[in-house]
N, C-alpha and C positions, 0 to 999 in steps of 0.2 A: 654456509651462510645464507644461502639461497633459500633454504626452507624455514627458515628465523623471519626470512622478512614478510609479512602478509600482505603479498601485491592482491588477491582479491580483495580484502577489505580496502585495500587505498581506493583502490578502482570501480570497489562497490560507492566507496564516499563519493567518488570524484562526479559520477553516472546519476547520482542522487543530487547532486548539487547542479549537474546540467538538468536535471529532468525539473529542477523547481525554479531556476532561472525560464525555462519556458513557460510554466507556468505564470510567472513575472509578467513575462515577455504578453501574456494570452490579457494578462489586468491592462496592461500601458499601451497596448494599442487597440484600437477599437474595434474591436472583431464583433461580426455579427454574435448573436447568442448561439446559435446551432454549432459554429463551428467551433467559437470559444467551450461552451461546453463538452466537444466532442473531444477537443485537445487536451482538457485539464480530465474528462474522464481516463483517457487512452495513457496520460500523463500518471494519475492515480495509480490505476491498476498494475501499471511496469513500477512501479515505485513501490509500491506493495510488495508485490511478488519481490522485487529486488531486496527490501529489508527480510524478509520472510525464510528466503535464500541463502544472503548472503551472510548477514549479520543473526540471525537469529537459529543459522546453521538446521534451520528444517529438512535439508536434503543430506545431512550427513547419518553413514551408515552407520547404526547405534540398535544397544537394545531398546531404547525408552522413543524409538520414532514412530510408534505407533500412538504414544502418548501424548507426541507434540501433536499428530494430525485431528488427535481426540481434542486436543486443546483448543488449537484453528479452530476446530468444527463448531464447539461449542461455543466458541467468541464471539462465532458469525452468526449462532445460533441467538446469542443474548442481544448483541446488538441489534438484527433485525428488529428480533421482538419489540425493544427499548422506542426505535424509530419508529416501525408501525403503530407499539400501543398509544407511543404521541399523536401519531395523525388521528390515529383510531378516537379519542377522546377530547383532544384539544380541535383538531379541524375541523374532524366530521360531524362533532356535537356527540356524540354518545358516553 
């Protein structure tokens, strides 16, 4: 019964559900910008990696996990692009 129940996914939720309560926490009280920023970055990126992990099972041994990190790779690859060609055009005038 013990391997029926998925205490990492509870625990993934529960980890994920504290990590955005601080983030909450970073809006309703008035932190400087550097730090509030540094919090909800630091906050982000564990929150990330922890979906990526735990729910999206990127770490587990498989033939096709070479195809999940191609997938990542390429997400991060579109995304950037997506952000920079905004700045590139809409901010910096080009």
């Amino acid at each position: 019964m013990k391997q029926l129940f998925p205490i990492r996914h509870v625990m993934g939720y529960i980890f994920s559900l504290i990590l955005s309560l601080v983030a909450l926490a970073v809006v309703f009280w008035d932190m400087s910008p550097v730090v509030g920023m540094t919090i909800l970055s630091v906050c982000a990126i564990i929150q990330a990696s922890l979906q990526l992990f735990v729910f999206m099972h990127i770490n587990e041994e498989n033939s096709t996990a070479n195809s999940l990190y191609m997938n990542v790779g390429y997400a991060l690859f579109v995304g950037l692009v997506t952000i920079f060609g905004t700045l590139f055009t809409m901010i910096w005038g080009y």
